[in-house]
N, C-alpha and C positions, 0 to 999 in steps of 0.2 A: 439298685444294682440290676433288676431283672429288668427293667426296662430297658439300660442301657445295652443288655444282652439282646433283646429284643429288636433294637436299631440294629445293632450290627447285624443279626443275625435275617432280619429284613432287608438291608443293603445287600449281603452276602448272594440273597438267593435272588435279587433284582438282578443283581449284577450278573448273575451264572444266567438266567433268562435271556436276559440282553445279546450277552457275547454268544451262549449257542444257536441262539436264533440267527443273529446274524451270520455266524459262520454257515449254519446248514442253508442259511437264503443264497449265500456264496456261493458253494459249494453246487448248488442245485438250481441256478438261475437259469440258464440255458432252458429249462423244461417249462419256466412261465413266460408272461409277456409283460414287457417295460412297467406297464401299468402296475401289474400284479406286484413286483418285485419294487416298484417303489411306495407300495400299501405298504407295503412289508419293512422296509426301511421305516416308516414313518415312525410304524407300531414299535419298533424298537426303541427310536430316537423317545416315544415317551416314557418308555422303562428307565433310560437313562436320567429322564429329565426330572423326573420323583427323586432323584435321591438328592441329599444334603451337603452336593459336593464340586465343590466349581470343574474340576478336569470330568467329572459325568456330564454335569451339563453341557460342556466345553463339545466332549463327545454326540449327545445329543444335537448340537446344531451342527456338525459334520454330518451327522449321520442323515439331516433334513435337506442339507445341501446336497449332498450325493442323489438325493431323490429327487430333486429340483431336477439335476444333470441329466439321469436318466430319464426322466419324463419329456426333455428337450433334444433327447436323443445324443447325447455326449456322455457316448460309453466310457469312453476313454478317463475324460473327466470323473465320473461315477466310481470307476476302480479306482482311480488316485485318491479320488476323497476317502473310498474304502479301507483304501491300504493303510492312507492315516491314522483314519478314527480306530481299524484294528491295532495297530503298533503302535500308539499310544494311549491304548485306553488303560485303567485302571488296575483293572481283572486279567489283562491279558499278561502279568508278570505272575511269575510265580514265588513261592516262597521265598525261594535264594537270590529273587532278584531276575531270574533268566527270563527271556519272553517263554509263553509255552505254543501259543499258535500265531503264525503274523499268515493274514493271506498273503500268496504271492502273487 
């Protein structure tokens, strides 16, 4: 049983890694450059990709495609893929079910 605590409890805080990094990488992109911001995407995509769960993984290869985008300079692209992988990731529902952050 404490194992099984242990998973969850290691998903949980992958998961809250994941989504606040990538929010504040959002949120503060404007102040690095393409490169930087899509290092940063990457490092996320493998937070997602450790866990034991096809829609993280799912997230993770969005989240490497968005880097792709940005590093070929398809911002545009970049935020779409962003918007996705936020508003359907995992973690980003709350208890009741409601989204709690989507970028806009």
């Amino acid at each position: 049983m404490d194992d099984d605590k242990n998973k969850i409890m290691q998903h949980d805080v992958l998961c809250a890694m994941a989504r606040q990094n990538c929010i504040a990488m959002l949120e503060t992109r404007s102040i690095f450059d393409n490169e930087t911001v899509a290092g940063f995407c990457e490092f996320v995509s493998t937070l997602c990709e450790k866990l034991d769960d096809s829609a993280c993984k799912d997230q993770s290869a969005t989240c490497r495609e968005a880097a792709r985008a940005l590093r070929r300079g398809d911002t545009k692209k970049y935020l779409e893929l962003c918007r996705l992988a936020c508003s359907t990731c995992p973690f980003s529902k709350g208890q009741g079910g409601e989204d709690e952050h989507v970028i806009q």
